[in-house]
C-alpha positions in Angstrom: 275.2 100.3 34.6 271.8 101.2 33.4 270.0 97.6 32.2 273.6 96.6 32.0 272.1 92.8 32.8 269.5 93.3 29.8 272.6 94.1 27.7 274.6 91.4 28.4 271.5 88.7 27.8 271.3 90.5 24.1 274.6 90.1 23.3 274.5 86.1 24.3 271.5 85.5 22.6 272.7 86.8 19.5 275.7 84.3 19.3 273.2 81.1 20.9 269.8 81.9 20.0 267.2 83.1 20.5 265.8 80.1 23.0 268.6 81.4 25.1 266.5 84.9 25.8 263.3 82.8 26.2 264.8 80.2 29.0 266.6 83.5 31.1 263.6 85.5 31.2 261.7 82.6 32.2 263.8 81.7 35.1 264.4 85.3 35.8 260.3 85.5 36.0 260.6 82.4 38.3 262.5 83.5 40.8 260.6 87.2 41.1 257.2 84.9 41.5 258.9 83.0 44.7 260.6 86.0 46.3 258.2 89.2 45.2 256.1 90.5 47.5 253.8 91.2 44.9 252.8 87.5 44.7 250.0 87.7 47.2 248.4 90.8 45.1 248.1 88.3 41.9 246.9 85.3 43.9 244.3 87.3 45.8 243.2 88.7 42.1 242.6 85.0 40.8 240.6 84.2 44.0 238.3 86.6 42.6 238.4 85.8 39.3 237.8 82.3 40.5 235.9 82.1 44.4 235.5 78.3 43.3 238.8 77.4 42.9 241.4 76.7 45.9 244.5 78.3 47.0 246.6 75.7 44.5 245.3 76.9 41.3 245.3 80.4 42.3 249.0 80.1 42.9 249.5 78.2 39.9 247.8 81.4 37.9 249.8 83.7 39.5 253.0 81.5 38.3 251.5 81.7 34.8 251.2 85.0 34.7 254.9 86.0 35.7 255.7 83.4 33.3 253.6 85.0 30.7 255.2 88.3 31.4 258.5 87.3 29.9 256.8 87.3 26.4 256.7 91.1 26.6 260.4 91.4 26.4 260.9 88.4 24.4 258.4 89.4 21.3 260.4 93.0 21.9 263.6 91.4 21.1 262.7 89.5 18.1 261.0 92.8 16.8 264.5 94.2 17.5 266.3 92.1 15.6 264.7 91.7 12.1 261.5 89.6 12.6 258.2 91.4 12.5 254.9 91.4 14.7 252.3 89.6 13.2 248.7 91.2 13.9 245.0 90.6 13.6 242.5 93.6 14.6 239.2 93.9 15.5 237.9 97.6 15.3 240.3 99.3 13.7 238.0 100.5 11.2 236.6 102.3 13.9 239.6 104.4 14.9 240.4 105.3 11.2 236.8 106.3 10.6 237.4 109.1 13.3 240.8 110.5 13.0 240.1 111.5 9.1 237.7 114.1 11.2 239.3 114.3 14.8 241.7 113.5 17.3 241.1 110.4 19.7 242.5 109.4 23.0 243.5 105.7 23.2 242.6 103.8 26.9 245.4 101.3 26.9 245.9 99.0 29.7 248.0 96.6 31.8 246.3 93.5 30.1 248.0 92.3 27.3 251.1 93.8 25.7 250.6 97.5 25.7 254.2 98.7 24.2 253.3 96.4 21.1 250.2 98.4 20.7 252.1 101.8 20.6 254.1 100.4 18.3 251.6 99.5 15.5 249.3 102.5 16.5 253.0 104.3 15.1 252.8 101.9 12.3 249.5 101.8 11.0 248.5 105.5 11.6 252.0 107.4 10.5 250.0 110.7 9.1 249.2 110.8 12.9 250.8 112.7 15.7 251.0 110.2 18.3 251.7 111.3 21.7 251.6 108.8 24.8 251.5 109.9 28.4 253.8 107.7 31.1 253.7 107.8 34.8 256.9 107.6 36.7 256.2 104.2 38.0 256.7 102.9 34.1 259.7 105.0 33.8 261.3 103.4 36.4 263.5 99.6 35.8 262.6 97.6 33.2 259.6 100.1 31.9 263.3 102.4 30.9 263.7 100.1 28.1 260.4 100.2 26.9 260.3 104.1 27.0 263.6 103.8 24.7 262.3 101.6 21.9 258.7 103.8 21.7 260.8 107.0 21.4 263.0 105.4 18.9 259.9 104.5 16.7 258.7 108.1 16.6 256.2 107.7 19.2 256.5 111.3 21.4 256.3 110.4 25.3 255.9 112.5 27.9 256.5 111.6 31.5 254.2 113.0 34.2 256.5 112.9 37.8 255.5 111.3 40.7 255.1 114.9 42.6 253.1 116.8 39.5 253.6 116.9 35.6 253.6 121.0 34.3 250.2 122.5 33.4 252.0 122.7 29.9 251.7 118.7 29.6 248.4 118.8 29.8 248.4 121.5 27.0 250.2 119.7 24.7 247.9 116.5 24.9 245.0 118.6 24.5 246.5 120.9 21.1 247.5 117.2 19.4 243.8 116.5 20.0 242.5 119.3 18.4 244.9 118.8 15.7 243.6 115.3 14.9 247.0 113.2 16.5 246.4 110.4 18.6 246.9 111.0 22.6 247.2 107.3 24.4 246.9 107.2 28.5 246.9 104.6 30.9 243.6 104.0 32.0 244.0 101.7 34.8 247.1 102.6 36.9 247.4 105.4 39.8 250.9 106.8 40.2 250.4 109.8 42.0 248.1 109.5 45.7 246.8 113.4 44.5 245.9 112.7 41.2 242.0 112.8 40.5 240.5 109.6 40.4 237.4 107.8 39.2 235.9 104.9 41.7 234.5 102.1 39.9 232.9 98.9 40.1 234.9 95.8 39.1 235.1 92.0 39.4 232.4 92.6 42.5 234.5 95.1 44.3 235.9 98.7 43.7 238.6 99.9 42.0 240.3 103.5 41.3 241.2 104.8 38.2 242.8 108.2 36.7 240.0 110.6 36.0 242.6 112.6 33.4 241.2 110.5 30.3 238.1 111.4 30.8 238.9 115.1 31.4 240.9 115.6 27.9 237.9 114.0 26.4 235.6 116.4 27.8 237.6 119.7 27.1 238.6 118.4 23.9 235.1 116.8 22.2 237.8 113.8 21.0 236.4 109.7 21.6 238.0 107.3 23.5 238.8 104.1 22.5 239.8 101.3 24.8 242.6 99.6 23.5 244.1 95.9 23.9 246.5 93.9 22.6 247.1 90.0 23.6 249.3 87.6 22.2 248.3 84.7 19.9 251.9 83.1 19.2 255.4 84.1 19.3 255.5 87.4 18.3 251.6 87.1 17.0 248.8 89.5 18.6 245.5 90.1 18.4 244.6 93.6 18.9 240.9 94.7 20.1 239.5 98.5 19.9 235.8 99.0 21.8 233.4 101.2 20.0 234.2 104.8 20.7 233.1 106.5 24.4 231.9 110.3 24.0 231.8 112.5 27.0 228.6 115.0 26.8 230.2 118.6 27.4 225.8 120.2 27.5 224.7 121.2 31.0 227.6 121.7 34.0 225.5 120.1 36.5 225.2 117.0 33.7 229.1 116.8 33.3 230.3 115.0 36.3 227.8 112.0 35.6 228.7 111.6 32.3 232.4 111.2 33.1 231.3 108.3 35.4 229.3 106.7 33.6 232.6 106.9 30.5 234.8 105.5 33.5 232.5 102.5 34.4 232.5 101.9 30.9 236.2 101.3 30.6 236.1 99.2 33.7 233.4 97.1 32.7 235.3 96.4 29.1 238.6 95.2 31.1 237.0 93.3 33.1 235.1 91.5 30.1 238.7 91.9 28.5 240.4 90.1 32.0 238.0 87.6 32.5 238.7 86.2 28.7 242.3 86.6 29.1 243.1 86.3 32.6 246.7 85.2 32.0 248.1 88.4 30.2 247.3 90.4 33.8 250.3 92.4 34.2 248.9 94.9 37.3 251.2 93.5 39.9 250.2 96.0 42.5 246.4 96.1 44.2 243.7 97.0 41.8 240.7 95.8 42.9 240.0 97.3 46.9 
């Protein structure tokens, strides 16, 4: 029965159209935005995004972005099924410049469409190992599918469970580091309430984020680039990677300051990142305390 619904949807589309895909999704996205319980965390996001707006158009944001959502899968199918992603990137000469020398770990986050990313990161860079870390929360419904079609492209996954991933994970994230591959992380979601976290300041308030990014980087000497993707078109994106972030690995008592100041970095590029594309949101749980 696994994504039996998803399935079905396919195997219509095929014989209809795609339009058919586009229209099911979208009503599918409608009726999660009036029944989801997650509704009030999106509206109370776009009352900080936007204090001097009222309730209305904060609701009406929160619709778009469900709405918006529905371009994830949609793009994913007609990548599926013979038409390919069109691209534009900004920075990417910055990430090639580095892995002829090194490693680097890649920040992606829920803004934008990052399972399109992972798939040109598999594309553009195929000399490099490419190894992406996934909490159980994106393992879990919908996320299943988009596990299937990054392991299918070659990208190497490895899910960290809810109650502790195996020391050996860790390992193998930091050896494809040292051996100039590619190790992407979520840098904005918390999946496990014991995992070491980073407060930081964002959109005038506080918000938690994993600490493990910022750890690899230090043990490891590798950059990390922030990395987002956002759509332009039907099946179009734009992909943007920030200058590389170093962690300073000198004095012990200098260490834990530098991996804050790294982690308000991040957080200050997606909130830039947010606040031009507040639309392509797709953190339905409370981010911002």
């Amino acid at each position: 029965m696994k994504n039996i619904w998803y399935t079905v949807l396919e195997s219509f589309t095929r014989i209809f159209g795609s339009w058919l895909f586009a229209w099911v999704s979208r009503i599918i996205a409608a009726g999660y935005f009036l029944f989801s319980k997650n509704v009030k965390e999106s509206r109370r996001l776009y009352s900080l995004l936007y204090p001097e707006r009222g309730a209305f158009y904060h609701n009406f944001c929160a619709f778009r972005q469900y709405q918006n959502f529905t371009t994830i899968h949609y793009d994913r199918f007609l990548a599926a099924h013979g038409q390919a992603t069109g691209f534009q990137s900004e920075g990417w000469e910055k990430l090639e410049s580095v892995v002829q020398q090194k490693g680097a770990i890649l920040l992606m986050s829920h803004l934008g469409n990052w399972e399109v990313a992972a798939h040109l990161l598999q594309q553009q860079e195929r000399k490099q190992k490419l190894l992406l870390y996934m909490g159980v929360k994106e393992k879990e419904g919908v996320e299943a599918l988009q596990k299937e079609h990054l392991q299918d492209s070659g990208v190497k996954i490895i899910g960290v469970e809810k109650d502790g991933g195996s020391p050996f994970d860790a390992v193998e994230g930091i050896r494809c580091l040292q051996d100039g591959g590619l190790v992407s992380m979520t840098g904005d979601i918390i999946w496990r309430d014991d995992q070491r976290q980073r407060d930081v300041d964002f959109l005038g308030g506080r918000a938690s984020i994993p600490e493990a990014p910022y750890i690899f980087a230090l043990v490891s000497g590798a950059p990390i680039f922030c990395f987002f993707s956002f759509r332009t078109g039907k099946n179009s994106y734009r992909f943007v990677l920030s200058d590389p972030i170093y962690i300073k690995n000198e004095k012990r008592n200098e260490r834990d300051a530098h991996i804050q100041t790294a982690a308000q970095q991040y957080a200050d590029l997606l909130e830039q990142q947010l606040v031009a594309h507040p639309l392509e949101w797709y953190h339905f749980d409370r981010f911002v305390k």
